[in-house]
N, C-alpha and C positions, 0 to 999 in steps of 0.2 A: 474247149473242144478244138483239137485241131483242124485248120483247114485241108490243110493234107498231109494222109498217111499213107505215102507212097512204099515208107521202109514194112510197111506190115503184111501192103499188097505182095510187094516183093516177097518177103517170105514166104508167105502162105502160097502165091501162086509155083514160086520155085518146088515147093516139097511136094506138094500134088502131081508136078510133073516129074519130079524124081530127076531133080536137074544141080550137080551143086555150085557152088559160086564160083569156080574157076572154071566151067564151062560159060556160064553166063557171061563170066570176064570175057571169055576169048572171044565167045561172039560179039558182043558189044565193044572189043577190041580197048577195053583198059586193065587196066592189075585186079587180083584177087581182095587185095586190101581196098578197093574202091568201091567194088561190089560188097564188101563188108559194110563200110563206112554207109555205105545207101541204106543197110539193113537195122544196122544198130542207131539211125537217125543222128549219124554225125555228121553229114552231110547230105547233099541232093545229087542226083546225074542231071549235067549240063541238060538245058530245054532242048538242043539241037538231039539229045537220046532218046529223047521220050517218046517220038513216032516208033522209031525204031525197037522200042522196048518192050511198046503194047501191040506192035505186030507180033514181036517172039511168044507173045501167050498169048494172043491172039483175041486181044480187049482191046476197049476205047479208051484214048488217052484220060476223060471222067474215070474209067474205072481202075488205071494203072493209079489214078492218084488218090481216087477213094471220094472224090468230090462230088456233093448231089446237092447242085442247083434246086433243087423243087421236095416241096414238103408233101406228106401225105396229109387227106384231107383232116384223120385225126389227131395230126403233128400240129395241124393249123387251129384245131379246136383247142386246145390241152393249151399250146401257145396264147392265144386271144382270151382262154377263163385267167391265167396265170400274170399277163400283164392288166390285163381292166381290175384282177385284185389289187396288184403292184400299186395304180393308179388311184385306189383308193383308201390306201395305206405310208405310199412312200413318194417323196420328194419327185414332183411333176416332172421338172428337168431330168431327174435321174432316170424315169421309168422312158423319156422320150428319148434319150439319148440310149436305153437300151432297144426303143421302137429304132430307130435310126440305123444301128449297130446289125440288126437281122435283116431289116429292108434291105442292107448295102453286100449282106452275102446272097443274099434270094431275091434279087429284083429282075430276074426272067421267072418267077412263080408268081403267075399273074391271080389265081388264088389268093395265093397270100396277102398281093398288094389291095385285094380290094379288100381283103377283111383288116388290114393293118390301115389302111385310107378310113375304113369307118370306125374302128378303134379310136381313132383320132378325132371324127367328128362327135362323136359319141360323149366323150371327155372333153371336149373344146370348153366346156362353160365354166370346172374346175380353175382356168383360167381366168382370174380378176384383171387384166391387164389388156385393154383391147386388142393395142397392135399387134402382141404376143397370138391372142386369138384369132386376129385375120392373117399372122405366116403361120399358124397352124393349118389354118383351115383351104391356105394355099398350098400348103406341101401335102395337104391328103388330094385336093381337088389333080396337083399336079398327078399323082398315083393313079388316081381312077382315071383318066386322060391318057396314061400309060398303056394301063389295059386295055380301054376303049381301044384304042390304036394299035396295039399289039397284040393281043388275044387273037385266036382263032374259033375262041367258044366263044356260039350267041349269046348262052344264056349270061357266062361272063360280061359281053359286053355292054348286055344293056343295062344288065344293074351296074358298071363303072360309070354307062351315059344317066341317070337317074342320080345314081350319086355325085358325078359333076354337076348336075343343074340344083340339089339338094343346097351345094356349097355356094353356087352362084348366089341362089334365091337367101339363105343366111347371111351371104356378104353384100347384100343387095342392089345384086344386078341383076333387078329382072327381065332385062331385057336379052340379058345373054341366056336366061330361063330359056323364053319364048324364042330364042334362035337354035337352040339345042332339043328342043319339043318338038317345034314346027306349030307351033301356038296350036295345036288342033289335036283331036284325039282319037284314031282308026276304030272301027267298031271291032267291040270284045268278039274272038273268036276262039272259046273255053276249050280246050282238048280235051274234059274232064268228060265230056257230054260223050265224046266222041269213045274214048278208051272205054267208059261204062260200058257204051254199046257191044265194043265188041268183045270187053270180058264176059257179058251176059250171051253175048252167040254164039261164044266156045263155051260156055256152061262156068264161068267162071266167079261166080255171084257174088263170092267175097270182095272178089277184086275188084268187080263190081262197087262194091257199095262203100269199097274203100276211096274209092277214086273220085265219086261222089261228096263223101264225107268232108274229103280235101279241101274240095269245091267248094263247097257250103263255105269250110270253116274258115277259107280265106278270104272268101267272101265277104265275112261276115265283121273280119277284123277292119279289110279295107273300110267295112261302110262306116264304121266306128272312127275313121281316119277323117272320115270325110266329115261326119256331123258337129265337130268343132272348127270346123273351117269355117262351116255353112253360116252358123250360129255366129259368127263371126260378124258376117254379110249381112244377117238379119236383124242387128241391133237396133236398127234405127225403127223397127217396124214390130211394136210389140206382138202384137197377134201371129205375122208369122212366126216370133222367136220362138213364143210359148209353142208352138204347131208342132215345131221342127222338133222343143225337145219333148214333147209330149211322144212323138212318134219313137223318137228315138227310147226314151224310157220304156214301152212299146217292146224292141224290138229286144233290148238288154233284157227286162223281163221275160220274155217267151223264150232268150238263150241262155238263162242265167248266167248272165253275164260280170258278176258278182263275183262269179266261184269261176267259171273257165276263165275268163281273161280280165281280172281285174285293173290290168294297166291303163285298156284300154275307155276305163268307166271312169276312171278319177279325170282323163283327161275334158272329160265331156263336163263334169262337175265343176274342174276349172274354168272351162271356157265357160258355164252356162253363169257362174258367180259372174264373170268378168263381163259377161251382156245385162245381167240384172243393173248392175251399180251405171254402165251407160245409163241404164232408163230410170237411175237414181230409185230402184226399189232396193230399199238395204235388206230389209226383211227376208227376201226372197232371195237376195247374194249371203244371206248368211246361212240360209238354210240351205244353200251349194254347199258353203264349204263345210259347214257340219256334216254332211254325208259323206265331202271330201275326206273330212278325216276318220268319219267312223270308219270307214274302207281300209285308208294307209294304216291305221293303226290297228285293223283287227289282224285275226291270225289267217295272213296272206304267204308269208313269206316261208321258202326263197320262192321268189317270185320263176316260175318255170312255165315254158308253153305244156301244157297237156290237153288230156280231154277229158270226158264223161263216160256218165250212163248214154246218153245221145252220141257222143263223139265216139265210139269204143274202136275204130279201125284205123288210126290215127298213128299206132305207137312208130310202126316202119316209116313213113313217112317222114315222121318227127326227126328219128334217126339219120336220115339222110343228107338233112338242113346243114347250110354250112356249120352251125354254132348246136346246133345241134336242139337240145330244149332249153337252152340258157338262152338270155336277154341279152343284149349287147353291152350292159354293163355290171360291176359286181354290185352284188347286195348293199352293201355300206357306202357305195355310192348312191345308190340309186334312194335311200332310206333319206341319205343328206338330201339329196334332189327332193324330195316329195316336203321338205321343211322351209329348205328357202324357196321354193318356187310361192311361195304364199309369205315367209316371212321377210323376202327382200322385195316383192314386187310391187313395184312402183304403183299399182293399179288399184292394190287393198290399204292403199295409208290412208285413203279418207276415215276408214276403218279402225285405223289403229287407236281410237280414245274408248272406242266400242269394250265394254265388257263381255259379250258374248264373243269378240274378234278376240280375244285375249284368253277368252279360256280353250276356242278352238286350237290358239299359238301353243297355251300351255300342252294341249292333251300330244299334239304333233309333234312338239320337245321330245318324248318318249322316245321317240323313233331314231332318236341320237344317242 
């Protein structure tokens, strides 16, 4: 793709105004064959013309030359599903240096950089090589720092500030976390509550209960975010662990959480194996990741945000998302991730002599 197709502008803008090249010459004040050579892309008019050129038709010098800085938001989805395939098909280096290649023509589309910053983080782990993995995950954090700083959209910025601390907290410096947060947390103040309201006082009920629904459902994914943090915390204290995941089982059951968001259930099954074997109960770590697998291995995939018979006002919404109902990574990655996060981690070797730990490895194989 060219960067710039000035000779086509030219054409197209000359015949519309019913202008021919030897006028154009004169005003622009060189030969006919010049004004040719500009058309036929055998050369360019001097940078000193080109004010002068998009004044005569009366465009921005972007449009004399046909160049457009900035992607549309479906240019950025169609972009981000096609390199995370790339990523999980073709040479790491090659797909990064095609990441590099579009950052360096569109690095004022601050869009783009935050979704090409978490493409990168997203993939970082495909990366066996550490120091490779901390200038990856320094040239996305430098991205989202970009936006931060340059953007004029909130909502932009704050997800670039969340994705900088994301990168810190991974290469771990948490202290630069807690200095990009403000170690503290402002109380939640939902707009969802507020917009119901007033689509329900202009009689708007759907909109209503759309907006609602939202609410809920992001809700409901955050708290799923949170409950393997927690779980985390609470290892050392059996009773509360059992509590936390009890609730939490709980809460996956009453949203079936199984069939609407099963990403978010295997991660809780990891972490809840990974608290049992702390308090040295194998039985109960192996009964996690038995569930962990029955899950990855049933019939889940492609893994996509939707909804239900409960969630039904969702679909608009969904469409609006940067990435749309896609996952931040492709299927074949995401299938390999779900096999070595259990078959290389450090955490389950005490496991590895286990015959029940071996037939879970085998059934999770599949998935490759």
């Amino acid at each position: 793709m060219k960067e710039i197709n000035i000779a086509k502008v030219l054409v197209t803008m000359r015949k519309e105004n019913g202008i021919t090249q030897e006028e154009l010459a004169n005003y622009m004040g060189v030969s006919k064959a010049s004004v040719s050579k500009w058309e036929t892309e055998q050369s360019y008019p001097d940078i000193t013309l080109l004010p002068l050129l998009a004044t005569y038709f009366n465009i921005s010098i972007d449009e004399l030359i046909d160049y457009h800085p900035q992607m549309t938001k479906g240019d950025i989805q169609k972009l981000y599903r096609r390199l995370s395939a790339d990523f999980a098909s073709k040479p790491f280096d090659s797909v990064l240096g095609d990441c590099r290649a579009i950052l360096k023509k569109y690095y004022s589309c601050f869009p783009l950089l935050l979704q090409m910053g978490s493409l990168m983080v997203n993939h970082v782990e495909l990366l066996q090589d550490k120091q490779k993995a901390d200038i990856l995950l320094a040239e996305a954090k430098a991205l989202f720092v970009r936006v931060k700083e340059e953007s004029d959209d909130v909502s932009l910025k704050k997800q670039a500030l969340y994705m900088e601390a994301f990168c810190n907290l991974v290469s771990g410096e948490a202290p630069k976390v807690l200095e990009l947060l403000d170690g503290t947390i402002a109380p939640a103040l939902p707009p969802e509550s507020l917009l119901a309201s007033a689509y329900q006082m202009t009689g708007r009920i759907k909109e209503a209960k759309s907006v609602l629904q939202v609410g809920i459902y992001q809700n409901i994914i955050v708290l799923f975010n949170f409950f393997p943090a927690y779980l985390t915390l609470c290892m050392d204290d059996a009773f509360q662990f059992d509590e936390v995941l009890r609730r939490a089982f709980c809460v996956a059951e009453a949203f079936d959480m199984r069939h609407l968001h099963p990403g978010v259930l295997v991660g809780l099954y990891l972490s809840a194996a990974q608290g049992y074997l702390v308090q040295e109960n194998h039985d109960k770590a192996l009964a996690m990741l038995q569930h962990y697998a029955e899950i990855v291995t049933s019939d889940i995939y492609p893994l996509l945000l939707h909804g239900d018979d409960f969630f039904d006002l969702l679909e608009s919404w969904m469409d609006q998302l940067d990435l749309g109902c896609d996952l931040p990574r492709d299927e074949k990655t995401i299938r390999k991730s779900m096999v070595t996060v259990i078959a290389q981690n450090p955490a389950f070797s005490e496991l590895s002599q286990d015959v029940r730990f071996q037939s879970i490895l085998d059934r999770l194989q599949s998935l490759c």
